[in-house]
ChimeraX commands (.cxc) that place a marker at each C-alpha (Angstrom):
marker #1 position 15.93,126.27,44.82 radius 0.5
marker #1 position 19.04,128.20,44.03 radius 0.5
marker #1 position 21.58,127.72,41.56 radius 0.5
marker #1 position 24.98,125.82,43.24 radius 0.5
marker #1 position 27.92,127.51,42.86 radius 0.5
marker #1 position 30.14,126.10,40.78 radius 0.5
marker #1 position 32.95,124.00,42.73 radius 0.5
marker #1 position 35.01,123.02,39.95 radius 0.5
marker #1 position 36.30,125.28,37.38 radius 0.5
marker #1 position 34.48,124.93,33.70 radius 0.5
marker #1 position 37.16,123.61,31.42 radius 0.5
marker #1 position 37.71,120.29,34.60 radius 0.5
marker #1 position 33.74,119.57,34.33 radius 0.5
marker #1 position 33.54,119.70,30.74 radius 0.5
marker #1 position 36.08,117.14,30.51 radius 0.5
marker #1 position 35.12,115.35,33.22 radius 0.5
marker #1 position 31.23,115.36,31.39 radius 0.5
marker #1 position 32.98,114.40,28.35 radius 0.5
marker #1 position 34.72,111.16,30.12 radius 0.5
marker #1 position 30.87,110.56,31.45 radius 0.5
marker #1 position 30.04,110.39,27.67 radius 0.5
marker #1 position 32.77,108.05,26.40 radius 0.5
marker #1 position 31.97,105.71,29.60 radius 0.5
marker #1 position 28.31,106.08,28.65 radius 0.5
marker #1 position 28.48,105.45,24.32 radius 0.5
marker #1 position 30.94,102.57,25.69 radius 0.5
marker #1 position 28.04,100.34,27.63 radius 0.5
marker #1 position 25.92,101.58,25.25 radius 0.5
marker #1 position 27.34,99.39,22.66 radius 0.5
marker #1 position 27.78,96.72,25.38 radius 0.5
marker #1 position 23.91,96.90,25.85 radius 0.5
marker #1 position 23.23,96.77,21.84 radius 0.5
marker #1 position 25.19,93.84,21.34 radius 0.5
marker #1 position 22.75,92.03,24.09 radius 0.5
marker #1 position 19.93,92.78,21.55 radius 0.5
marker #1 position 22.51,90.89,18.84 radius 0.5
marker #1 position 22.33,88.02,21.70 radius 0.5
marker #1 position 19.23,88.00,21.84 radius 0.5
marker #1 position 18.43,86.51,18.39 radius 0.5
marker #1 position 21.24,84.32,18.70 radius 0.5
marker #1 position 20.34,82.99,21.72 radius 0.5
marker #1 position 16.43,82.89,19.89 radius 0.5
marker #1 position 17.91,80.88,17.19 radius 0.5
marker #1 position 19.65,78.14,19.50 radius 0.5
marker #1 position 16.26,77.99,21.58 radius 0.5
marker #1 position 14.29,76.79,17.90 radius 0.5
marker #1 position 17.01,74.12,16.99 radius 0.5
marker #1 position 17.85,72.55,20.68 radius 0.5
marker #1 position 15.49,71.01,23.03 radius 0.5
marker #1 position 16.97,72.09,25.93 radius 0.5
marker #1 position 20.55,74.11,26.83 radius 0.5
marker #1 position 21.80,75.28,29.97 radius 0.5
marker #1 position 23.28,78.29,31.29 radius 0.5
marker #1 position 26.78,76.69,30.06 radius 0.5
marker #1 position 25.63,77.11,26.41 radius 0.5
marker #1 position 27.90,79.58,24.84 radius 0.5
marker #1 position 24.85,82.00,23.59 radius 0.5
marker #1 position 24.11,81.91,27.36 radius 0.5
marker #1 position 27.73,83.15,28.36 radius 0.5
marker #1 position 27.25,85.89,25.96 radius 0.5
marker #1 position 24.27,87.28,27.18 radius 0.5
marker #1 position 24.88,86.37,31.07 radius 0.5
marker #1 position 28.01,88.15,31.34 radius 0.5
marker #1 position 26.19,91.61,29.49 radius 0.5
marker #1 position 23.65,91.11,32.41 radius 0.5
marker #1 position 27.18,91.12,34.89 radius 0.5
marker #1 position 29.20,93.44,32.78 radius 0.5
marker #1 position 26.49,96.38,32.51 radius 0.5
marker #1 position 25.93,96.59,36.14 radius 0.5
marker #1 position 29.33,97.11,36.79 radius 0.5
marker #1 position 30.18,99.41,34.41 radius 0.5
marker #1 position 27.11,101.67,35.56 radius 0.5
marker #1 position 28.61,101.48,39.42 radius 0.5
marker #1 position 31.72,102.78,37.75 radius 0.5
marker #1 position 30.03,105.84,35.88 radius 0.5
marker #1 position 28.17,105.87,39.03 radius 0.5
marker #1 position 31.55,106.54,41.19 radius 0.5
marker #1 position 32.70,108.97,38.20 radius 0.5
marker #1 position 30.12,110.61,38.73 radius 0.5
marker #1 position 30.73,112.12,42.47 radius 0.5
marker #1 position 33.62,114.38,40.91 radius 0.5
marker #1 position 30.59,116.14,39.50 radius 0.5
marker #1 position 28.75,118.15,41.91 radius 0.5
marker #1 position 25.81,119.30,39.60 radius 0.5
marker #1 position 25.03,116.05,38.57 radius 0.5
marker #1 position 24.06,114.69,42.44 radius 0.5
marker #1 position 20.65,113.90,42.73 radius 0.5
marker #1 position 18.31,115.04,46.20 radius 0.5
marker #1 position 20.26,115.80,49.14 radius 0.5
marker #1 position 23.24,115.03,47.58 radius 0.5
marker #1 position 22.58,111.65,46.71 radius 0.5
marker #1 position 23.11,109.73,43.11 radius 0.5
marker #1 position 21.55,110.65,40.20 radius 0.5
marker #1 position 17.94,109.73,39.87 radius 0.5
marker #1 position 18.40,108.34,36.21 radius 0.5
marker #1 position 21.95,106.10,37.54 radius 0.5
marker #1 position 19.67,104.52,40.04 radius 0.5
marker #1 position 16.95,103.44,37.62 radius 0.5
marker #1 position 20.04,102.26,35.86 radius 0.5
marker #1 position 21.96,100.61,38.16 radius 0.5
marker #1 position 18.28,98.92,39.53 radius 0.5
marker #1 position 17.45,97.73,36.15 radius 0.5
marker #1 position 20.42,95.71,35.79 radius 0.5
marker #1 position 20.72,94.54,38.32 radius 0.5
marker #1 position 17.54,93.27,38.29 radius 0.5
marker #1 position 18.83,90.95,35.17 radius 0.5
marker #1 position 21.55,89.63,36.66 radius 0.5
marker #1 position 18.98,88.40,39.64 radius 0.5
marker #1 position 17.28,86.96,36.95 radius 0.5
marker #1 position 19.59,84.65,35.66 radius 0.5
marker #1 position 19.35,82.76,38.58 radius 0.5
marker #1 position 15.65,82.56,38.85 radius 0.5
marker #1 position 15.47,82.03,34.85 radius 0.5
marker #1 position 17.99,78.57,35.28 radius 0.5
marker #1 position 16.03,77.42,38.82 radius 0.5
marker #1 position 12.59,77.94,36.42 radius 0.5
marker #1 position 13.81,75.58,33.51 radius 0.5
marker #1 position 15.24,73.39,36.10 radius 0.5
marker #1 position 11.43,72.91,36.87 radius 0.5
marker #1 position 9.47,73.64,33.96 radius 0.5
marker #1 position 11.12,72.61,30.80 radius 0.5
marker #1 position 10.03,74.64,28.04 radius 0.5
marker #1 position 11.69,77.30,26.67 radius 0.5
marker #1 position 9.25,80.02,25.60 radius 0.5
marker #1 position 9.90,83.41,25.47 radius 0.5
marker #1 position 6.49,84.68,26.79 radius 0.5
marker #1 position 6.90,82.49,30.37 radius 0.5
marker #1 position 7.59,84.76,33.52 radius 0.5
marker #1 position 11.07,84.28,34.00 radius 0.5
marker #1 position 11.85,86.24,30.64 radius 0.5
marker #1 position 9.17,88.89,31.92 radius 0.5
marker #1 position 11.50,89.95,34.54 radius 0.5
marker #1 position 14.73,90.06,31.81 radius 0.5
marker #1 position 12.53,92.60,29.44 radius 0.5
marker #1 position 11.44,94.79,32.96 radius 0.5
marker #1 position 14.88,95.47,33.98 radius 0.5
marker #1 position 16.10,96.04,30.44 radius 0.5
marker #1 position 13.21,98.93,29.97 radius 0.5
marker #1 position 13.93,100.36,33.35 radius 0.5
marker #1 position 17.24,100.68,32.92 radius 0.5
marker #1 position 17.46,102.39,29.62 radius 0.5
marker #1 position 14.27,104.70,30.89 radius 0.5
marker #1 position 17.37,105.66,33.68 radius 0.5
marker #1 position 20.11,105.75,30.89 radius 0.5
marker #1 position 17.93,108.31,29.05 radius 0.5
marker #1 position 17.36,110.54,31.53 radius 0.5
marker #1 position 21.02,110.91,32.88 radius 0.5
marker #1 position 22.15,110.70,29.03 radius 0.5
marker #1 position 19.86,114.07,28.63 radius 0.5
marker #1 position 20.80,115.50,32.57 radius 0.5
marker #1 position 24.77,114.93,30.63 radius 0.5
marker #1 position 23.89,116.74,27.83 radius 0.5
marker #1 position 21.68,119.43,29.30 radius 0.5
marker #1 position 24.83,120.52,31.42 radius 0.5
marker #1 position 27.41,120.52,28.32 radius 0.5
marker #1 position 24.65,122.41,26.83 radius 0.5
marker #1 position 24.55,124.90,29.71 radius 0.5
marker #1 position 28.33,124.60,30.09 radius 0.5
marker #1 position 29.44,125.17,26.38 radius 0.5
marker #1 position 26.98,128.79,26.21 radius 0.5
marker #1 position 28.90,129.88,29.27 radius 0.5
marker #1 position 32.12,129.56,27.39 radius 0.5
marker #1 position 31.63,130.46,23.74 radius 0.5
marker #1 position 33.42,128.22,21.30 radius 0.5
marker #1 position 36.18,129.29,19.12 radius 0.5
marker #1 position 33.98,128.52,15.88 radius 0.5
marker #1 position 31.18,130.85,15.68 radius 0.5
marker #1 position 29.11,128.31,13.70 radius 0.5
marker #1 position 29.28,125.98,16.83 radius 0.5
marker #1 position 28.56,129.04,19.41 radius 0.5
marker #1 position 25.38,129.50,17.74 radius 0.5
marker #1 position 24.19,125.69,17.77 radius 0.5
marker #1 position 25.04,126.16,21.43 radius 0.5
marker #1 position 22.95,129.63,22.08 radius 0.5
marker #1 position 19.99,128.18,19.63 radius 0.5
marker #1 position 20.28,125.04,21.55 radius 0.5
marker #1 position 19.56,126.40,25.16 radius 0.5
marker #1 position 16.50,128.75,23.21 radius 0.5
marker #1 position 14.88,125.32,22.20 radius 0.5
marker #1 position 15.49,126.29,18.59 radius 0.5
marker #1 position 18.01,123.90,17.52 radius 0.5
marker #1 position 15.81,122.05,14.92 radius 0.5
marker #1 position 13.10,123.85,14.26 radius 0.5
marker #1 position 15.03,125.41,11.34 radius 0.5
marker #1 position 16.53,123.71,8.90 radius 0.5
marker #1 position 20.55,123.96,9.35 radius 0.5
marker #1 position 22.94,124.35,6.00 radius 0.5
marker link #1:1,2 radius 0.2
marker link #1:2,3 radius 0.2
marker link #1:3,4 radius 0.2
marker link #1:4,5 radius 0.2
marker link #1:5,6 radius 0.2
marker link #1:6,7 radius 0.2
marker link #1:7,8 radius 0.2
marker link #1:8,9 radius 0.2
marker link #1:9,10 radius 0.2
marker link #1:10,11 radius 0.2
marker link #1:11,12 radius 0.2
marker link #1:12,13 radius 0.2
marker link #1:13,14 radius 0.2
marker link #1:14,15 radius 0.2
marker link #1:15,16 radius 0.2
marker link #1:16,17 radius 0.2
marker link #1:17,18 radius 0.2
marker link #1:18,19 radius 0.2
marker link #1:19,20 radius 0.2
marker link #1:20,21 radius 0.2
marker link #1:21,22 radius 0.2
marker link #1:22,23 radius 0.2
marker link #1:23,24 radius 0.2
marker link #1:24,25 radius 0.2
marker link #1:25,26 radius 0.2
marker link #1:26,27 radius 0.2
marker link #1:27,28 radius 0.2
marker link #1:28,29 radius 0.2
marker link #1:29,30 radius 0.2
marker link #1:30,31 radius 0.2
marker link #1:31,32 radius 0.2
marker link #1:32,33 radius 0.2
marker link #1:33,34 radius 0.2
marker link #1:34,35 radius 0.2
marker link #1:35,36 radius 0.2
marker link #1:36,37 radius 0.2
marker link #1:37,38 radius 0.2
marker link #1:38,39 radius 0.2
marker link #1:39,40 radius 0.2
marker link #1:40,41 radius 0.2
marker link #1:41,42 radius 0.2
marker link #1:42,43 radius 0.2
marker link #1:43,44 radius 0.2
marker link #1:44,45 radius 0.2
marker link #1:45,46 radius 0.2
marker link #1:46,47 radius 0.2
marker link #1:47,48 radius 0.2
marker link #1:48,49 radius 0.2
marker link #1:49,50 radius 0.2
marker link #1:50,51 radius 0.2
marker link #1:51,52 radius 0.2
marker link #1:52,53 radius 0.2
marker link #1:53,54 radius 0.2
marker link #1:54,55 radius 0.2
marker link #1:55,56 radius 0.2
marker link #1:56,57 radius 0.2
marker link #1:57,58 radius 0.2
marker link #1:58,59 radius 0.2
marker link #1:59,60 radius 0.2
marker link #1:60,61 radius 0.2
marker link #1:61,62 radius 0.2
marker link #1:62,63 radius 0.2
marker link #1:63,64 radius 0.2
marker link #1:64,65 radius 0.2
marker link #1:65,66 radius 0.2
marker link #1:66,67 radius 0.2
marker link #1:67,68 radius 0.2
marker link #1:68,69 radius 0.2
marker link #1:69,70 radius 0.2
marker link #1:70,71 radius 0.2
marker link #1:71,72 radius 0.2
marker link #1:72,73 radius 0.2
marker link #1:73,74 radius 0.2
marker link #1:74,75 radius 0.2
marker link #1:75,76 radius 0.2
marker link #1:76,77 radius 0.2
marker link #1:77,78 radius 0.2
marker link #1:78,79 radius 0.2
marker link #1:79,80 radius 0.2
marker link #1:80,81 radius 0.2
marker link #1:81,82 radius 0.2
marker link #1:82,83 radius 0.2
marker link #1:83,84 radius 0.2
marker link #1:84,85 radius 0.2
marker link #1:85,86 radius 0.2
marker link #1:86,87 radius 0.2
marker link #1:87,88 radius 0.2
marker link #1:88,89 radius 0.2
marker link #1:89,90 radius 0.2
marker link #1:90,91 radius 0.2
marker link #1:91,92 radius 0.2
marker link #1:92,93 radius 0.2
marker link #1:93,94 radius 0.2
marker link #1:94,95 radius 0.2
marker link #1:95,96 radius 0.2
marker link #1:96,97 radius 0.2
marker link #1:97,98 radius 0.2
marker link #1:98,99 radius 0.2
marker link #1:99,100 radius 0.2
marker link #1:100,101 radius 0.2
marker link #1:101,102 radius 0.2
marker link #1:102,103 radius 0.2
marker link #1:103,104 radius 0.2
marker link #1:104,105 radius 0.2
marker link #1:105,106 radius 0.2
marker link #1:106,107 radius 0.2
marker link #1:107,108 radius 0.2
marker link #1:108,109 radius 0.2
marker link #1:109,110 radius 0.2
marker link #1:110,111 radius 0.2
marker link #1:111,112 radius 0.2
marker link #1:112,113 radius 0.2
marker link #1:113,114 radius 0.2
marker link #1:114,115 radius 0.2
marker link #1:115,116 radius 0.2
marker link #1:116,117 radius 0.2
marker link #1:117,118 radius 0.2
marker link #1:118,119 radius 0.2
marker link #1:119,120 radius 0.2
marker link #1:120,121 radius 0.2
marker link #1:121,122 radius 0.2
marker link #1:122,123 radius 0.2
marker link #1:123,124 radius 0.2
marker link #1:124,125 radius 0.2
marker link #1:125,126 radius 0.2
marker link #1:126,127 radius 0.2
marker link #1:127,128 radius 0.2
marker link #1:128,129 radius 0.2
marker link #1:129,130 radius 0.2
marker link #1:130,131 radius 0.2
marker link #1:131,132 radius 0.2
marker link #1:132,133 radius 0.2
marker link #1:133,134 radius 0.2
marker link #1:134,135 radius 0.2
marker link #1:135,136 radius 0.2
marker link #1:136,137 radius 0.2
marker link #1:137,138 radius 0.2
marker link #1:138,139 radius 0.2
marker link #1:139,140 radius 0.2
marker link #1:140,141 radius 0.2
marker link #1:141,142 radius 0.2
marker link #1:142,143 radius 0.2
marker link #1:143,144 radius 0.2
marker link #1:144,145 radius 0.2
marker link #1:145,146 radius 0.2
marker link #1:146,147 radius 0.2
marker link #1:147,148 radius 0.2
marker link #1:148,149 radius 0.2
marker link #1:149,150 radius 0.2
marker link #1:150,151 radius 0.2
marker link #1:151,152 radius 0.2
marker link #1:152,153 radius 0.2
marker link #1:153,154 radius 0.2
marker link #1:154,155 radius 0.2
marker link #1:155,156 radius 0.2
marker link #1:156,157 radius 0.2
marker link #1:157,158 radius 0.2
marker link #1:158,159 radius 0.2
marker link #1:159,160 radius 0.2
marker link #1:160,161 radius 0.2
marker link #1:161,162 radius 0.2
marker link #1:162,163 radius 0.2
marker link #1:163,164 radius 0.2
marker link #1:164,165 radius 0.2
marker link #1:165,166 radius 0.2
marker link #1:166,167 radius 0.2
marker link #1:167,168 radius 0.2
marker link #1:168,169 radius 0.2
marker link #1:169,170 radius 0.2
marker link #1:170,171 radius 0.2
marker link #1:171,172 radius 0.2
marker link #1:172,173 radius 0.2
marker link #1:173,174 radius 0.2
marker link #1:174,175 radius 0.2
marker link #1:175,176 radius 0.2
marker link #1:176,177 radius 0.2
marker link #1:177,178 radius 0.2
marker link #1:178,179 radius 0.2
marker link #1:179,180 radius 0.2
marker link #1:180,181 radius 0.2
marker link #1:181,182 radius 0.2
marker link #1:182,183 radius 0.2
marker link #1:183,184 radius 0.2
marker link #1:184,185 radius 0.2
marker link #1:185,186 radius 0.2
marker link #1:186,187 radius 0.2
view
C-alpha cells in the first residue's frame, strides 16, 4: 500500500496530534479516578447491605461509565482533521472503536447491573453483572493503547521529518524511529 500524501501541512498535524494527546492524558485521568471508585464503591459494598444506583459512590462511578464514552466520540470527531490517522477505507481508527465499544459497553451495563440486584440481592463482585463492567474496561484500554501508540508513532515519524531546534532532542527522535531509543543508557 502506498504512502498518502500528506494533505495538511506538518507544523497543522503536529498540533493537531498534540491536541489528540491533551484530549487523550485528559480521560486518561478520568478513567484512573474510576479505579479510585472502585475501592470506594468496594468499601460501601462491605459496610451496607444493600445501596442503589442513587448512592453517591454509584454517581461517581456511573457518570465515568457516561463521561468516557463521550469524551472518546469527541477525540473520535477530532480525529477526522487527521487524514493519516483513518482506519480501512477511510473509516475510524481501529484502536477508537475498541474504545468507543468498550465503554460503551459499561454504560449498558449499568442498567443490566441495577435490573440484576433488583432480582438477586447480593452484592458480590465475582457475579456476572460485574463480569461485563471488567470486559469493557479491558477492551477499551486494549483500544486506548493502540491509538495512544498509532499517536505517537506519527509524532515520531512527524518530528524526524522536521528536525528540532535542540540537537539533543533531534537525536532522541532519529534513535527513536531506528528502535534504539533505550537500548542505551541516556545521560
Amino acid at each position: 500500500m502506498a504512502q498518502m500524501p500528506a494533505l495538511i501541512p506538518k507544523e497543522v498535524e503536529i498540533q493537531r496530534l498534540k491536541k489528540i494527546y491533551i484530549m487523550v492524558i485528559m480521560l486518561g485521568s478520568i478513567a484512573a479516578s474510576v479505579e479510585v471508585d472502585n475501592f470506594v464503591d468496594g468499601s460501601l459494598h462491605q459496610t451496607s447491605i444493600r445501596d442503589s444506583a442513587f448512592t453517591p459512590a454509584h454517581w461517581w462511578l456511573y457518570s465515568h461509565f457516561v463521561a468516557l464514552p463521550v469524551g472518546w466520540g469527541m477525540v473520535a470527531i477530532y480525529d477526522r482533521k487527521v487524514p493519516i490517522l483513518r482506519g480501512p477505507n477511510n473509516s475510524m481508527n481501529t484502536g477508537l472503536k475498541l474504545t468507543i465499544l468498550g465503554y460503551l459497553a459499561t454504560m449498558f451495563t449499568i442498567g443490566v447491573n441495577e435490573l440484576w440486584h433488583f432480582w438477586f440481592v447480593e452484592e458480590i463482585f465475582a457475579v456476572p453483572n460485574h463480569w461485563m463492567f471488567n470486559m469493557g474496561v479491558v477492551v477499551a484500554f486494549m483500544g486506548a493503547l493502540a491509538y495512544v501508540v498509532r499517536v505517537y508513532a506519527r509524532l515520531v515519524e512527524l518530528g524526524a521529518e522536521a528536525p528540532a531546534k535542540n540537537p539533543y532532542v533531534a537525536e532522541m527522535y532519529k534513535l527513536a524511529l531506528e528502535g534504539k531509543l533505550y537500548s542505551r543508557s541516556i545521560p
